[in-house]
VOPAGU-2260 file (C-alpha; in pm, 1 decimal, decimal comma):
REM VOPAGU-2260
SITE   aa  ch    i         X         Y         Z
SITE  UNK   A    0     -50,4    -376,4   -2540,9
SITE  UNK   A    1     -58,1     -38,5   -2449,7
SITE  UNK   A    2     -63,9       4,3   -2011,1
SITE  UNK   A    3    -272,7     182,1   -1816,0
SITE  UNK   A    4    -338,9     348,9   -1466,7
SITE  UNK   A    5    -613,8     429,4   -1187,5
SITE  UNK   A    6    -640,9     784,0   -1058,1
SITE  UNK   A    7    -844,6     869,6    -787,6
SITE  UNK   A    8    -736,9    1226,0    -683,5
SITE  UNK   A    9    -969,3    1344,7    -422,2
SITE  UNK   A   10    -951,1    1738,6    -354,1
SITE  UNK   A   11    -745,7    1860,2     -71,3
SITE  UNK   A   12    -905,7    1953,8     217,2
SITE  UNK   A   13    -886,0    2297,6     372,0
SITE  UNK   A   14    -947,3    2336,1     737,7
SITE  UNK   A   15    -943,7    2649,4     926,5
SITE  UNK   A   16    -745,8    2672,5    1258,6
SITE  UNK   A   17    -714,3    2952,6    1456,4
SITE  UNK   A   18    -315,1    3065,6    1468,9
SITE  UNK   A   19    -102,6    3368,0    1528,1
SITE  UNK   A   20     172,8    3238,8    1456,8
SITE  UNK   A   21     403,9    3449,2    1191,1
SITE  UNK   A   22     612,1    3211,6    1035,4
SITE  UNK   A   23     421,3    3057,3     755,1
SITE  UNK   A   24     574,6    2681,4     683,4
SITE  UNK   A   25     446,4    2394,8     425,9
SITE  UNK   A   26     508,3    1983,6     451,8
SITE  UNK   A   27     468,7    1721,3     162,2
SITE  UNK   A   28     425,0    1360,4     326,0
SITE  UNK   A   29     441,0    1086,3      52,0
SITE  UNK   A   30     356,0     725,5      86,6
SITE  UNK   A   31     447,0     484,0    -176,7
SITE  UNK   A   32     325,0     137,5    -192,8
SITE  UNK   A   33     326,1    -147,3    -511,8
SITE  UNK   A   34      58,2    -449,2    -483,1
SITE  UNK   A   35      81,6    -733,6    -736,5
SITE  UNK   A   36    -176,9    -907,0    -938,3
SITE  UNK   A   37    -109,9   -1246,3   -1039,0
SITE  UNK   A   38    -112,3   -1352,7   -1441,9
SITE  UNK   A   39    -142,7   -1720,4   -1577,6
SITE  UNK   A   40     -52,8   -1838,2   -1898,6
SITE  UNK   A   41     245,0   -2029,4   -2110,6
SITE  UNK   A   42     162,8   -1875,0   -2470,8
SITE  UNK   A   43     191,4   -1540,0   -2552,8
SITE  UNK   A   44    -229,8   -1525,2   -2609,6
SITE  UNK   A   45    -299,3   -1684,8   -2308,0
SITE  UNK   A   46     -93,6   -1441,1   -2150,3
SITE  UNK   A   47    -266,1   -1117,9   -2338,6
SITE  UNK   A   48    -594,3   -1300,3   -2189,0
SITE  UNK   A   49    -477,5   -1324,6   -1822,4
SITE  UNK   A   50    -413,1    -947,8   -1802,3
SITE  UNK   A   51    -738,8    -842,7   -1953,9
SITE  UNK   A   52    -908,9   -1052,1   -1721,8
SITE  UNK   A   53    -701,1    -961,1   -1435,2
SITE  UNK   A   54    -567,8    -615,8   -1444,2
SITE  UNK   A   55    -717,3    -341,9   -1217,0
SITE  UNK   A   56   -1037,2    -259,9   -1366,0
SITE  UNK   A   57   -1040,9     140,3   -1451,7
SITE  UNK   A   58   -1408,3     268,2   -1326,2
SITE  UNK   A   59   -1419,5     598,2   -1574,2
SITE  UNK   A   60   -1410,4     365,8   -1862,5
SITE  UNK   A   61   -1514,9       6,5   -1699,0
SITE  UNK   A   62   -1195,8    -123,2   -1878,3
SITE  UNK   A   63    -856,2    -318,6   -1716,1
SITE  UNK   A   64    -523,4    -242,3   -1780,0
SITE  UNK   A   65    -174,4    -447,2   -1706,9
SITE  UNK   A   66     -71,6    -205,6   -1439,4
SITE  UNK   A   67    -234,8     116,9   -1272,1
SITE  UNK   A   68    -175,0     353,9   -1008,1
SITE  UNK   A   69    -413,9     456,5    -809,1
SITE  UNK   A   70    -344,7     856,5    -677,0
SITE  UNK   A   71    -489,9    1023,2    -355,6
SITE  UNK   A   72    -450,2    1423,7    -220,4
SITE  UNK   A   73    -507,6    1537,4     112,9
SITE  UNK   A   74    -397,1    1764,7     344,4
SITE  UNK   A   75    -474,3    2076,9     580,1
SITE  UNK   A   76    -424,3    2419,0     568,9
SITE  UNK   A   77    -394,7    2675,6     850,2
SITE  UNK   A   78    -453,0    3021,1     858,0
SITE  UNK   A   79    -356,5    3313,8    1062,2
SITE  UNK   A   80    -409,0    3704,3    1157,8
SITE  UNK   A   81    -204,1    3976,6    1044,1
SITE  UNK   A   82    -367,9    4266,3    1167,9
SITE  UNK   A   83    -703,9    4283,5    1040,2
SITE  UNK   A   84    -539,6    4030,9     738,3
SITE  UNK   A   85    -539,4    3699,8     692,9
SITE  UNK   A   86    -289,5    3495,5     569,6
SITE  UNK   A   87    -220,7    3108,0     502,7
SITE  UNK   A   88     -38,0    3010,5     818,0
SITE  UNK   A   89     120,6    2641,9     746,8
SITE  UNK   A   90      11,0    2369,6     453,4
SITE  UNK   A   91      29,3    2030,7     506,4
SITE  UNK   A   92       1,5    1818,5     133,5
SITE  UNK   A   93     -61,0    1451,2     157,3
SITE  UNK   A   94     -14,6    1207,5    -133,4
SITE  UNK   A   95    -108,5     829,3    -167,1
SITE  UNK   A   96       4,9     623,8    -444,6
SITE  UNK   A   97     -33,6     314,4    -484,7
SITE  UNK   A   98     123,0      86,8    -811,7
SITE  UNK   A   99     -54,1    -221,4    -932,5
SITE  UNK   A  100     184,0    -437,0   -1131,8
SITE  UNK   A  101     127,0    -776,4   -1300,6
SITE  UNK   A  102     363,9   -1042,7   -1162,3
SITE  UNK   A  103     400,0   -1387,6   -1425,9
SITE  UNK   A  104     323,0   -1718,4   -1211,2
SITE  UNK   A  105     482,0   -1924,8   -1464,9
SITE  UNK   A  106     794,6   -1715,7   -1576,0
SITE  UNK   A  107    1053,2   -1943,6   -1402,9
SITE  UNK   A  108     892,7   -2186,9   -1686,9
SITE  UNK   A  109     891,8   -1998,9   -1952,3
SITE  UNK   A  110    1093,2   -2067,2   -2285,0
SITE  UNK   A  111    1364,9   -1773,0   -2369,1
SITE  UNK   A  112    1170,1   -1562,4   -2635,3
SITE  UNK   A  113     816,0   -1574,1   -2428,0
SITE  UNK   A  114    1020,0   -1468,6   -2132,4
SITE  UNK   A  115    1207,5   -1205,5   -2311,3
SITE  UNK   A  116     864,9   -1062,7   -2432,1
SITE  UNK   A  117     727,5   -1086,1   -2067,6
SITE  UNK   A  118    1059,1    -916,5   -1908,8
SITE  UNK   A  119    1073,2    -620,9   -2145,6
SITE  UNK   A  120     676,5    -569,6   -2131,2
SITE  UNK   A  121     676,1    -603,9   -1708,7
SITE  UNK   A  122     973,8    -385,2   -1674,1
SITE  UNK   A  123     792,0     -98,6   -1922,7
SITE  UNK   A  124     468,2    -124,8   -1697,1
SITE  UNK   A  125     697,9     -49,5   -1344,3
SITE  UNK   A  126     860,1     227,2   -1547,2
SITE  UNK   A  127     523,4     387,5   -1698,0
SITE  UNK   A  128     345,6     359,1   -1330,7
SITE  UNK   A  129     607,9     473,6   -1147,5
SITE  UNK   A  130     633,1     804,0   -1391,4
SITE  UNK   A  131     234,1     845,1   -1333,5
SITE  UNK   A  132     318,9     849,3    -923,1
SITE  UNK   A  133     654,8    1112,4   -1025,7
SITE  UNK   A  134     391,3    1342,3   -1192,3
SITE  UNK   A  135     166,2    1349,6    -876,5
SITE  UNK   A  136     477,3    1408,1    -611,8
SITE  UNK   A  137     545,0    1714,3    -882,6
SITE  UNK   A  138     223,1    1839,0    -835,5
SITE  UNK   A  139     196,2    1818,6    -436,1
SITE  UNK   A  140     517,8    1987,5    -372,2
SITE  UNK   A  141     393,4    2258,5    -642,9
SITE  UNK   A  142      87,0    2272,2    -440,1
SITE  UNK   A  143     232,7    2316,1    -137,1
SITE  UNK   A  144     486,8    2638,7    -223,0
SITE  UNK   A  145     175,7    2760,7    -399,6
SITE  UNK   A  146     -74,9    2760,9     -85,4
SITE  UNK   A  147     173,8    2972,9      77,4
SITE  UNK   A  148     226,1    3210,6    -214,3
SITE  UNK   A  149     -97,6    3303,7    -172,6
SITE  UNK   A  150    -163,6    3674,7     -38,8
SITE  UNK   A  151    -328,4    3727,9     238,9
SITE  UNK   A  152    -729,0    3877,5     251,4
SITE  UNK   A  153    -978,3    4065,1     413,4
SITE  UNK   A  154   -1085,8    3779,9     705,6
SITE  UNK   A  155   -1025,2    3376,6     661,9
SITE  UNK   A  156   -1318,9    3302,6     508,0
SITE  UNK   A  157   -1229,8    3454,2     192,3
SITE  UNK   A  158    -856,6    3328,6     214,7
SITE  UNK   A  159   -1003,9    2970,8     273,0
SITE  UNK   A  160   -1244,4    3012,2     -87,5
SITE  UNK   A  161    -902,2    3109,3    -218,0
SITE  UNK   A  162    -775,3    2780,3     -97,3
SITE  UNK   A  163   -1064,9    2576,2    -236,1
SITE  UNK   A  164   -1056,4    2718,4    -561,2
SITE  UNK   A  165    -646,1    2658,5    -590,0
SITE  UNK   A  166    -720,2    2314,7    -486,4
SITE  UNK   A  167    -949,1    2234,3    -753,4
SITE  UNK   A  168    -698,3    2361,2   -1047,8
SITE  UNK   A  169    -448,0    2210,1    -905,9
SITE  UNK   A  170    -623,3    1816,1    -891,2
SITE  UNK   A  171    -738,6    1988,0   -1256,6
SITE  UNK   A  172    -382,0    2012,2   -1374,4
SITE  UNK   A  173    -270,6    1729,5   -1271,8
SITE  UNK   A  174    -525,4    1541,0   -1404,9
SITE  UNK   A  175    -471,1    1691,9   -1717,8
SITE  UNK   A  176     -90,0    1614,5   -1722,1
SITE  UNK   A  177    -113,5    1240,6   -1635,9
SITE  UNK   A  178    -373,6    1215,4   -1888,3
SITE  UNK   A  179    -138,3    1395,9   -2135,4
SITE  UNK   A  180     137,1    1135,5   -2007,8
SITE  UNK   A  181     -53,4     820,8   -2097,5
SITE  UNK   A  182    -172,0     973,0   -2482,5
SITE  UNK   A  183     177,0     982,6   -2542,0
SITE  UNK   A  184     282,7     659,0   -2422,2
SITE  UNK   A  185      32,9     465,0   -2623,2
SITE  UNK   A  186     119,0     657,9   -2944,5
SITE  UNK   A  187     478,1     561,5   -2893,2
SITE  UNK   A  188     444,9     217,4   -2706,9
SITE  UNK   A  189     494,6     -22,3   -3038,0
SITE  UNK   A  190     825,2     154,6   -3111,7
SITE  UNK   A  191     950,5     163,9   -2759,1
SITE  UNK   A  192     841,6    -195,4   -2734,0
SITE  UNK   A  193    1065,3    -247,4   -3070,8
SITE  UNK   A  194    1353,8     -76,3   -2931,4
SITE  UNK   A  195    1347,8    -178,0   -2566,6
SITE  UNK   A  196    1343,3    -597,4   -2704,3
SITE  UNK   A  197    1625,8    -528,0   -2954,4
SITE  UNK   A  198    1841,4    -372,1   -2712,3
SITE  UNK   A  199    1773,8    -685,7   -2477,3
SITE  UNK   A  200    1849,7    -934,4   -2744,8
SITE  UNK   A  201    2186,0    -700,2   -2818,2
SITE  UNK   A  202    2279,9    -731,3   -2444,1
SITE  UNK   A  203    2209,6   -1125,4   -2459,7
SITE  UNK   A  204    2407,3   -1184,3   -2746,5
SITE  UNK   A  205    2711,4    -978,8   -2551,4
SITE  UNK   A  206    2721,3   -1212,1   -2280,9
């Protein structure tokens, strides 16, 4: 069962503010959060079933996954005079993530092999969402040193189309890795899956 996310990267938002300041500075804020969606089920089907029903439902495709995370840029950039230049003066990056994660009603129930499946497949989901929100922190710190890389121009409004433009490949690139992330998850999930429940049986049978 191969998991899934959300992404929802809206375009960072460039704002012009008048500044003279000289010293050019840049701040990432992250915010972090994990929501739960309960899952039914004693039987390995009826379990398959419960997270098809109930996983967050992915609007590009109209499809649900076991687990998503749903990704959101923002931010504000200032500029300031150098003469007759102008320059980036500050950038501010904002980033949102949010993990949905399936959480098993009747695990405390379940019999050792079902809840052996369910532990190794739950813990996979965490680990795949929480790489999807990794790859988006990359990306806004990039972002960030790479607004004030940029050299300055003839007046603002030409440094700000530089922003908007540097904006848009960046949401483009990320997009592109996190999409490149989940095609090679899902081509290696059934061995991972293999490996990760052997090496939990192994562990068992050490105890």
């Amino acid at each position: 069962m191969p998991t899934g996310r959300i992404s929802f990267a809206a375009l960072l938002i460039a704002s012009i503010i008048a500044s003279h300041s000289s010293t050019a500075y840049a701040e990432t804020v992250v915010n972090k959060s994990i929501t739960y969606f309960s899952v039914g089920g004693r039987t390995a089907e009826e379990l398959d079933k419960a997270l098809s029903e109930n996983g967050p439902l992915m609007k590009g495709t109209g499809a649900r996954h076991p687990g998503a995370t749903k990704i959101k840029f923002g931010g504000t950039v200032t500029y300031v005079k150098h003469g007759d230049r102008c320059a980036v003066g500050s950038a501010k990056v904002t980033l949102s993530t949010r993990l949905i994660l399936p959480r098993w009603k009747n695990r405390n129930k379940a019999n050792r092999d079902l809840g052996l499946v369910w532990d190794t497949l739950s813990s996979d989901i965490k680990r795949h969402e929480e790489r999807h929100a990794e790859i988006a922190r990359n990306h806004a710190r990039k972002l960030e040193k790479d607004f004030l890389a940029l050299k300055p121009e003839s007046d603002c409004e030409r440094m700000q189309a530089r922003v908007a433009r540097l904006s848009e490949n960046a949401i483009a690139d990320h997009d592109r890795d996190q999409a490149r992330f989940d095609r090679m998850e899902a081509a290696n999930f059934d061995r991972r899956m293999v490996r990760l429940l052997q090496y939990r049986l192994d562990t068992m049978k050490k105890r």
